[in-house]
N, C-alpha and C positions, 0 to 999 in steps of 0.2 A: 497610589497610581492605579487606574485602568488600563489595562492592555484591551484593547478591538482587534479580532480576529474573523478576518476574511477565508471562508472554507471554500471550495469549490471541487468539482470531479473530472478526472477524464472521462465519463464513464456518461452523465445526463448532461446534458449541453445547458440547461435553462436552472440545473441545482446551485444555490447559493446561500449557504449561512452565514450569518454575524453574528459571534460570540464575544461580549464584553463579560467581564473579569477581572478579579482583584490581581494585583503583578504577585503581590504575597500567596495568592492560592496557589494550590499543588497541582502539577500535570495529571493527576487522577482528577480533581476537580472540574478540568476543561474536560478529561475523557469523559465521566462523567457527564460533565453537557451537551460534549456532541449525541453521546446517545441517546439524550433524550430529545433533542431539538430534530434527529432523525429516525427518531420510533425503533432506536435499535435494543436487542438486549445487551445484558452484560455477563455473555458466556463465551467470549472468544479472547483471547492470548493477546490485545494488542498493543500497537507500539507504536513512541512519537519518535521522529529523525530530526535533528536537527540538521538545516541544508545549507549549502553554499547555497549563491547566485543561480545557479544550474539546476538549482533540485539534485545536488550530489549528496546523497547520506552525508553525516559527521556522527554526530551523537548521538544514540540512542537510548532511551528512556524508556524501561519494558515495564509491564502493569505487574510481571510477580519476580520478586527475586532468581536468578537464573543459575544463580550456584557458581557464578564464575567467578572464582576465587584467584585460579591463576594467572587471570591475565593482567599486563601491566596498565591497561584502560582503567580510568577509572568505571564504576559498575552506578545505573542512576536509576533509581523505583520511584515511579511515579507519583506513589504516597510520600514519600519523603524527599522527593525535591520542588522545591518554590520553584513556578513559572520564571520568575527575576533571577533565580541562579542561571540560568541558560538563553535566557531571551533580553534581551538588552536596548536592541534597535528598533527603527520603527522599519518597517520589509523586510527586516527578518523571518526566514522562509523556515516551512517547515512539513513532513511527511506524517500523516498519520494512519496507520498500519490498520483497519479495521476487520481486515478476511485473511488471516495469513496465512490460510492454503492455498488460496489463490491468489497472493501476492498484491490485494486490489487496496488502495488507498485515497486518501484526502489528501488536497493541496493546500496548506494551511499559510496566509499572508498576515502576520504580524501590520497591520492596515494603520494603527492608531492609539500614541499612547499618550492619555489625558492625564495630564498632572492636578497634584491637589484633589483627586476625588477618589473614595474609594467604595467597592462595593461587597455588599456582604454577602452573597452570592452570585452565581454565573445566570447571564443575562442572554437570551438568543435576541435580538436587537433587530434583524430581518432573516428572512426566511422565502424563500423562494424555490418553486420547480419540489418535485418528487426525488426519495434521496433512493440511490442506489439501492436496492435488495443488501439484505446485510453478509448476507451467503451465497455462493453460486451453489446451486443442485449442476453438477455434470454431466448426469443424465438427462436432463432437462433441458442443458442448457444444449446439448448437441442435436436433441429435437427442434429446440427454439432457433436455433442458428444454423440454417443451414450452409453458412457460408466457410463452417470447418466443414472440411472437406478431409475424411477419415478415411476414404477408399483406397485401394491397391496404391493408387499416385500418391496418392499421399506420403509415400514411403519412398518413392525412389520416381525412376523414368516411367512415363509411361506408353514408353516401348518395350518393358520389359516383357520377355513371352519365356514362361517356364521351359519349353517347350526345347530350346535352345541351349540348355543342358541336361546333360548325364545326369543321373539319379545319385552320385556321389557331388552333383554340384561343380563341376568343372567342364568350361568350355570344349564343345565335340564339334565343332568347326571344323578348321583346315589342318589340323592336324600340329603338332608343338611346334613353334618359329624357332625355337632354342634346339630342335633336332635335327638342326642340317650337320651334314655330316659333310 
């Protein structure tokens, strides 16, 4: 069997990949493909989710072993689980984890699954729009964006005036409400 996978971002309005795949290949294998059907490297930590309807996490499927021994979840590495262990249906949804310092992902659509063929490696099928930067710079991105908005407001009211407390930081106003005698 072929699985066809429909990629898309929140991030470039016009980005879209199709990735066809054996069902037997490993989720390294599709990782594998998206980076190279998006010019990315393969130096960053990521991860597939399997999703409800919603795009709600479920399963997670990490690129290195994570040591978690103690928990009662099962644990899934990319190299060693088949796409067909976890993917079954045809819009079965799915998260894939490319920046995860900055938490920025793929919206992965299980689009298509052809019976009777099968292929011997991952196929980018279409390709469309420019893929997301694989990293954000923070610095860079706070010159490029001015619409964070990082100043005094940004933190609280901005009618706050220092001015309006004591030097220990406590209202010098009308004097304590709680000292009526």
């Amino acid at each position: 069997m072929v699985y066809k996978f429909r990629i898309i971002s929140d991030e470039v309005d016009d980005f879209l990949r199709e990735i066809k795949i054996d069902s037997e290949a490993s989720f390294y294998e599709l990782h594998e493909a998206i980076l190279k059907c998006c010019g990315y490297s393969n130096d960053q930590m990521t991860s597939f989710f399997t999703c409800d309807d919603d795009w709600e996490k479920e399963t997670e499927i990490t690129l290195e072993d994570m040591g978690n021994d103690s928990s009662e979840e099962d644990s899934y590495i990319m190299k060693d689980t088949p796409l067909s262990e976890l993917l079954e249906d045809e819009k079965q949804k799915m998260i894939y984890v490319f920046d995860p310092l900055a938490e920025r992902v793929f919206f992965i659509e299980l689009s298509e699954i052809i019976t009777g063929k099968d292929l011997a490696k991952a196929v980018c099928s279409r390709k469309e729009g420019q893929a997301p930067a694989q990293t954000i710079d923070f610095d860079e991105q706070m010159v490029t964006n001015p619409s964070i908005d990082l100043d005094e407001n940004f933190y609280g009211d901005e009618d706050f005036n220092m001015d309006d407390f004591d030097t220990e930081g406590f209202d010098i106003g009308n004097g304590n409400p709680y000292d009526k005698e």
